[in-house]
N, C-alpha and C positions, 0 to 999 in steps of 0.2 A: 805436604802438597798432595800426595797419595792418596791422602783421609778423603778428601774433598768430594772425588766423585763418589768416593762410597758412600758417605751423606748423600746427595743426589738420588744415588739410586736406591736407597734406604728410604727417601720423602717419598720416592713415586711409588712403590712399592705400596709403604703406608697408607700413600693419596688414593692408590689404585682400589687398595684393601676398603677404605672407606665410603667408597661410591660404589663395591659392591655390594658392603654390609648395609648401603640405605638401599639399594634394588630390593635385598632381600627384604629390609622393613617395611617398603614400597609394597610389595606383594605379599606378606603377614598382612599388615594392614587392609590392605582390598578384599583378602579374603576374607579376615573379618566383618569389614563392611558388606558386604554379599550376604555372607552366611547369616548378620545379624540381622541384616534384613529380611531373609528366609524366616527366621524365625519367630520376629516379630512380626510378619505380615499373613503367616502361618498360623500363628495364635489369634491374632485380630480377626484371622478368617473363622474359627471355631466362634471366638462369641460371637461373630454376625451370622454363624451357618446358615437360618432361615428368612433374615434376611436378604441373604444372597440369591436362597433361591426365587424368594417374591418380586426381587427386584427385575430377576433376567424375564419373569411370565408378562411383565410390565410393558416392552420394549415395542407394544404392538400399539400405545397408545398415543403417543405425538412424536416430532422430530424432537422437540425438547425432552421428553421423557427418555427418550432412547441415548441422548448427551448425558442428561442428567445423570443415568444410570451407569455408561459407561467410564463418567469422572469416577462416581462412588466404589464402584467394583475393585478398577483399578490403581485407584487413592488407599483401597486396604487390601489389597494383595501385589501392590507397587511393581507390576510391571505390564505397562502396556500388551508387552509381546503374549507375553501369559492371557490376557482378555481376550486378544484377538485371537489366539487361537482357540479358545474356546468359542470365540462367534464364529472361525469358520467349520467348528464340532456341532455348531447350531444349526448351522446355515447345512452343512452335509446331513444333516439328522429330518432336516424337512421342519424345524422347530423356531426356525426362523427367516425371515424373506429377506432377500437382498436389499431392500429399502430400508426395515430395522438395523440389520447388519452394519451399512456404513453411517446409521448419525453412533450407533455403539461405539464403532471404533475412531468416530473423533469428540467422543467424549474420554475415551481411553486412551488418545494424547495426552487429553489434557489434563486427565489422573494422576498421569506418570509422571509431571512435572512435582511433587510433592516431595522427590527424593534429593530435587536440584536443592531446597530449603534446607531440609535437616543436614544436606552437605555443608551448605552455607554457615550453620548454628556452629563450624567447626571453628571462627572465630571467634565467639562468643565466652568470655574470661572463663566461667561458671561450667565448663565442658569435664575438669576433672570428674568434678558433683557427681553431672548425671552418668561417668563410666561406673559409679559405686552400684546403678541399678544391676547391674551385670553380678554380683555378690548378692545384694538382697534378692533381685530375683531368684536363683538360684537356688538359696537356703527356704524361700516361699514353695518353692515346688516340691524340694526334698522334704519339709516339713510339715506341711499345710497336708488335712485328707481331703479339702472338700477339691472335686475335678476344676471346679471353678475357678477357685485362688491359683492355683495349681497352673491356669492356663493366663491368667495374668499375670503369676511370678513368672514362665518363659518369656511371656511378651516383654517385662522389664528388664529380662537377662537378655532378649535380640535387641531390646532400643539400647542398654549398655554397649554390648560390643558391638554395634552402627557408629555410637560416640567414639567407642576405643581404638577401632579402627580406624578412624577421620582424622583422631587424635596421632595414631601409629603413622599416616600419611602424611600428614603434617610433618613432623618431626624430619621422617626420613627425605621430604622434598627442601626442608630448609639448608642441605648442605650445598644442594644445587644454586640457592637463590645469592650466592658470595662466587661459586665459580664462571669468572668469565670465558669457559669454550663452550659451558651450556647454554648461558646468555646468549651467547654468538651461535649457537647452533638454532635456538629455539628465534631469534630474527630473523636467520634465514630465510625459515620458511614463511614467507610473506604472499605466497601468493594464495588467492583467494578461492581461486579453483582447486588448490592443489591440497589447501587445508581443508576443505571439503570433501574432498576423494578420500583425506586420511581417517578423518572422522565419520564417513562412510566403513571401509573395512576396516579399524580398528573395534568399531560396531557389531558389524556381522562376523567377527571371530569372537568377541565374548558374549555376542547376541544379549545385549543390555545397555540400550542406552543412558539407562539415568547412571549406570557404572562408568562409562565413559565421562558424563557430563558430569560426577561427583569428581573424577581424576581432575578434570580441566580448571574446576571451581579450585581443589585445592591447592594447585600449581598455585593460579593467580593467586590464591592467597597467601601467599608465601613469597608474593611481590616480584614472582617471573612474568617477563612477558613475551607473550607468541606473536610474532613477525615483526609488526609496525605499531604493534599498539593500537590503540584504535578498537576498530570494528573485526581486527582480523580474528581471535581470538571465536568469535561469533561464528565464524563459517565452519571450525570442528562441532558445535553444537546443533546446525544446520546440517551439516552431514549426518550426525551420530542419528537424526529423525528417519535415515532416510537407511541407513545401515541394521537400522531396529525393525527390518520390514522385514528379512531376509528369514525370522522367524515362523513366520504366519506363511511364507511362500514356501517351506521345506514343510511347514503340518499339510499344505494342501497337496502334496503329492499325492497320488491313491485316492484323491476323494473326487466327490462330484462336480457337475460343472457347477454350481452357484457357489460350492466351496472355492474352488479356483477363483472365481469372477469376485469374492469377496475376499482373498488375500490380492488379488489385483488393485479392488480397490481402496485397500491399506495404501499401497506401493504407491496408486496414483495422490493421494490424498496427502500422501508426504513430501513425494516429488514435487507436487503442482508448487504445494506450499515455498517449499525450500528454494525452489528456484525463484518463486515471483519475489521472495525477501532474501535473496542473494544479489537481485538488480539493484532492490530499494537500498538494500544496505554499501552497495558498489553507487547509487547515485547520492547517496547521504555518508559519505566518507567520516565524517564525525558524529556521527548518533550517537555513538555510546560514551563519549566529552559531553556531547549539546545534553543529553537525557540522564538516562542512568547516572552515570559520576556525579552529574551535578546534585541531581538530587540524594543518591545515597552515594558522598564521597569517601575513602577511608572501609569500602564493605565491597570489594569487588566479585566475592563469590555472592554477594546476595543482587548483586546489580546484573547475575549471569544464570540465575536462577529466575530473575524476574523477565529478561529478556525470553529465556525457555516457556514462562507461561504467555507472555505476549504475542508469541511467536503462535506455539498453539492455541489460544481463543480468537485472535485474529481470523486464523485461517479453518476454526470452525465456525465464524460469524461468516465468513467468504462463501466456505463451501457449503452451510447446511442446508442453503435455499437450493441451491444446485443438489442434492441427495439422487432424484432421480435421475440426473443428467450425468451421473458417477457411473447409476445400474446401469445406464444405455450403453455408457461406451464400455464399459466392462465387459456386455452382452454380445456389444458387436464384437469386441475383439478375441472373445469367445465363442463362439457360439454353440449351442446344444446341437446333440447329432440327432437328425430326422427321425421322429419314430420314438427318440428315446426321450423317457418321461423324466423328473426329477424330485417323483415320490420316492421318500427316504423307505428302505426294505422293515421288516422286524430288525435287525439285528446293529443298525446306524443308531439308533437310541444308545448304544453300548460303545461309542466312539471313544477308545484309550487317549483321547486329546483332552478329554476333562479328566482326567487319575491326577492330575498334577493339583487340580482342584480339588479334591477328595467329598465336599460338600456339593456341588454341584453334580460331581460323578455320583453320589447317592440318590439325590434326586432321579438322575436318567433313570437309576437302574429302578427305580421305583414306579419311574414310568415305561419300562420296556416290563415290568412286573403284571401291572395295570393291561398293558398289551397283550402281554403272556394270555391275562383273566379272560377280556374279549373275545378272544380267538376260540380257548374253552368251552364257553356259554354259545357260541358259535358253533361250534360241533355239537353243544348237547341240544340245543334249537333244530340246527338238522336233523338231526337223529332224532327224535322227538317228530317232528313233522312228518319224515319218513314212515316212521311207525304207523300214524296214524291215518294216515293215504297208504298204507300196504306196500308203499316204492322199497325195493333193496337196491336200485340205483344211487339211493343217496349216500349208499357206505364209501364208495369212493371219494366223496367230499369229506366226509366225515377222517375218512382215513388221511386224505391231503392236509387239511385242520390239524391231526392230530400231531403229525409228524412236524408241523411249524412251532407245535405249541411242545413239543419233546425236547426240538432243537433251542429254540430260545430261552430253556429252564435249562440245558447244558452252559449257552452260551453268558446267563445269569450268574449264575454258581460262580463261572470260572470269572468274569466280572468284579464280584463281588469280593473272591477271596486276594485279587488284584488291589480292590482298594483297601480291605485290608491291612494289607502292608502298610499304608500311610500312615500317620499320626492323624488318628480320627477325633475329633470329641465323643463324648459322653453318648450325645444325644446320636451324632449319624454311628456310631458303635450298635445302639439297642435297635436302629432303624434298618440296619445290615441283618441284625438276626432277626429282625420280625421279616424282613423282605425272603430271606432262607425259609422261613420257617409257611410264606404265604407260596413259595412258588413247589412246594411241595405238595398242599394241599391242591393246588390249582392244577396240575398235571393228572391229580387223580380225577376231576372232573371230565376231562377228554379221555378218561380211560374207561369213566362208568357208561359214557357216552357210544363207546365202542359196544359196551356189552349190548346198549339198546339195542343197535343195528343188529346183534344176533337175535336178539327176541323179535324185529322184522323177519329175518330170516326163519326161524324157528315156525311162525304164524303163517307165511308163505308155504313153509315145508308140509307142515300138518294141519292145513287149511283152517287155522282158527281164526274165527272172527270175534268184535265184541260189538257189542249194540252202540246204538249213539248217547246213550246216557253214560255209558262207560267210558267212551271217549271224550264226551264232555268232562263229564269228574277228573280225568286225568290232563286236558286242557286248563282246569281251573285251578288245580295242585301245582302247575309248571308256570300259570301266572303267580301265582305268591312266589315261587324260585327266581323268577325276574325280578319281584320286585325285592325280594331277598339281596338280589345281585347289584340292584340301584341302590339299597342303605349299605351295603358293604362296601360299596365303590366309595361312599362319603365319607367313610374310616377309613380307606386304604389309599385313596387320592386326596381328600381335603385334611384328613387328621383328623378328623370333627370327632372325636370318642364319644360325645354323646349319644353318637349314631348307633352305637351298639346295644342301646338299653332299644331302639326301635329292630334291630337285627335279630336279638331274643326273641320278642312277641314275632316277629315273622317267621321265624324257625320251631315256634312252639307250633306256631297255627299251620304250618306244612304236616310235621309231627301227629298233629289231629286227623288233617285228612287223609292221612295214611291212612292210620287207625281205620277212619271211618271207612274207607276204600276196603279195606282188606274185611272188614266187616260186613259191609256191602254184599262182597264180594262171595263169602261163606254162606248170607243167605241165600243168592240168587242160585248155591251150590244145591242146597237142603231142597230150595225147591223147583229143583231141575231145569232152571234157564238158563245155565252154561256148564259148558262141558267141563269134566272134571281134569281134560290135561291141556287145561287152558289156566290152570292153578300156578303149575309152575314159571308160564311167563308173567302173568299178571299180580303177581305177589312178587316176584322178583323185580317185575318193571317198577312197582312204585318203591319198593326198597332199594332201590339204586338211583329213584329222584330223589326221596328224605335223602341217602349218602350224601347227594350232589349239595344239597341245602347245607347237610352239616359241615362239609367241607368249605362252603361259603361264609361260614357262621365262624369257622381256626381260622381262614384268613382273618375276617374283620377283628377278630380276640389277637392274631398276632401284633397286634397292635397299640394293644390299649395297655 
């Protein structure tokens, strides 16, 4: 009779032991699902790198382009939260208007539902199979030399452990779907406000809602169900829209107001929704009997995956004609401080919210590079002008210029060796050291640009003057270095490497009127029409505009 309870406490023991060896396969499993999708969507981003960045320059062309774009971005790098904070990296960078911003990020709802399907595929017989990619991939990356294979066999190894993971979840929730206090617990909670709240911050603490929505798919699929059956089940997915906001509200800390007013409009865009289909679905008590079931009965994660895309195109056909009626009240409820503008500085180009993107963050940095250039050619326009009106007032600007264009070639570097660190492809790898290797030459043109301003000073000091055909000639030498600066710009901003067979011929033909300048220049010596300590500025002025050309000539070459 004694034995008895010890069996007893021996079963519970053992019961206890095996509810929390499936917790622990529970979260094996989810990690792997995470992680596999990190890494498959990781890869997927490498082969599209420039397509991603064509697509974001796109965003300025319709409401529909702006969805369109925002599905695609976030259909291959699977997470909303990640798009949106990169639109509000846009929207703080001046690089994008609040109007692009919100049809982006309700295209990027409706990206993000792609993750609720491949959760779905976890019932699907044939799921062993495709864990095997997770091995082939694997052996394709370790063995393969081309960079290419190389980034498809990772992508085969994260879509493997996504399946093995889904697979690990499965497993560890079927012990659940036999015990009746989990049944009984997971009824309970029937109400529909309350399964909303949970699937709200269950959300905002793993800041992932398709990770939520893949847990809830595999529950149901494992034949538990949440509260009443029904429709209840819906409203943690309804939440989990609204809890996947909390992302885009912590990037816009620290940033500006149209940043702000565009993670608002996340916030709004998901609330408006959720609530207007927590009514519908509170006055249609059997939607998901009358609809879904009916038609795919026997598939309940794919019946809850399809509701998650319904939910989101619905409520982007709802709101996209309303887009402007989002910025107003976002504006009002914000509003910008008097006085203050919401032009993005030099240094918002360099916003650490795209690092997580690595391809997109190359782009910026290629455009705060491009920036850097402007600024340069700016100061040596200055300076050049100055000279030739006699002003030594101008070194002050000069000097202002140079110091922006000093600080943004620091602010570059540290940038750049930041992304870095990520898993870069091939292509944004060789695009990081041409962009090093341009903003080094580009810093020496604000530096040759300095020296001008002493040879103003210098011609102020010891009253030298030049005739006007001298300042013409050296007027007509600094238009070829402009237009030097316009085919350089086409290599260095478009890519167009053809550009640089026109960047040669413009830098040979500077190279000549040097020559010919300095040439000039020893006649008019021999036959006494300039003084002879006027040698030293004007032989060195125009050898520090050829410098200025040849260092526009390593940019465009860092490139090609």
């Amino acid at each position: 009779m004694s034995i008895l309870p010890c069996y007893g406490i021996l079963a519970a023991v053992l019961g206890a032991m095996d509810y929390t060896l499936s917790v622990v396969s529970l979260l094996a499993g989810l990690g792997a699902f995470l992680f596999g999708f990190k890494v498959l969507s990781d890869n997927i981003e490498k082969l599209a790198t420039n397509r991603l960045r064509s697509w974001f320059d796109k965003t300025g062309k319709s409401r529909l382009a702006g969805v369109g774009i925002g599905t695609a971005v976030t259909a291959i790098i699977q997470s909303s939260s990640a798009t949106t904070v990169m639109v509000v990296g846009f929207v703080n960078a001046g690089l994008m208007s609040l109007f692009q911003a919100t049809t982006v990020i309700m295209g990027a709802n409706i990206g993000t539902t792609i993750t609720a399907y491949i959760a779905s595929m976890a019932e699907i017989p044939l799921i062993e199979f495709v864990t095997a990619f997770t091995c082939v991939g694997v052996f394709m990356n370790m063995l393969c030399k081309s960079d290419k294979v190389k980034t498809i066999g990772l992508m085969l190894a994260g879509l493997g452990l996504v399946f093995l993971g889904l697979e690990y979840m499965s497993n560890a929730m079927s012990i659940y779907k036999d015990s009746p206090e989990f049944r009984n617990f997971l009824t309970t909670v029937s109400n529909p406000f309350l399964l909303l709240i949970i699937g709200l911050i269950f959300t905002a603490i793993v800041q992932s809602s398709s990770a939520v929505t893949s847990l809830v798919i595999v529950m149901v699929g494992q034949g538990l169900v949440i509260g009443d059956g029904g429709n209840d089940v819906l409203f943690l997915v309804l939440g989990s829209n609204i809890g996947t906001c909390i992302t885009a509200i912590l990037s816009s800390i620290g940033a500006n107001t149209n940043a702000k007013r565009a993670s608002l409009i996340h916030l709004m865009f998901n609330v408006f929704g959720s609530v207007i289909f927590t009514v519908f679905l509170l006055c249609w008590p059997t939607f998901m009997q009358d609809t879904l079931a009916t038609w795919f009965p026997n598939a309940a994660g794919l019946q809850i995956a399809l509701f998650h895309t319904f939910f989101n195109v619905v409520c982007t056909c709802m709101f996209l004609p309303m887009a402007n009626i989002f910025v107003k009240i976002a504006t009002c409820i914000i509003p910008g401080k008097k006085g203050a503008g919401e032009t993005a500085g030099d240094s918002v180009l360099l916003d650490e919210r795209f690092i997580t993107t690595p391809s997109v963050a190359v782009s910026q940095a290629n455009k705060a590079a491009s920036r850097m250039a402007e600024l340069a050619m700016q100061s040596m326009t200055i300076a050049l002008d100055g000279f030739l009106a006699g002003d030594e007032s101008r070194k002050a600007q000069v000097d202002e210029l140079n110091a922006r264009v000093a600080d943004m070639e620091k602010r570059i570097v540290a940038y750049l060796i930041k992304i870095s660190a990520s898993d870069l492809s091939l292509t944004d790898e060789r695009l990081v050291s041409s962009i090093h290797h341009a903003t080094s030459d580009i810093i020496r043109i604000s530096e040759l640009a300095d020296n001008v301003t002493k040879y103003t000073r210098n011609c102020k000091r010891d009253n030298i003057e030049f005739s006007a055909g001298v300042l013409k000639s050296l007027q007509e030498m600094y238009a070829k270095i402009q237009l030097l600066y316009k085919k350089t710009l086409e290599v260095f901003d478009k890519k167009d490497i053809t550009a640089i067979k026109a960047v040669d011929e413009v830098e040979d033909s500077v190279d000549a009127s040097r020559k010919e300048m300095v040439k000039d220049h020893i006649r008019r010596l021999n036959e006494g029409k300039c003084k002879p300590e006027s040698s030293g500025v004007f032989i060195n002025l125009v050898g520090n505009l050829e410098r200025a050309a040849d260092h526009l000539t390593y940019v465009a070459h860092a490139f090609d």
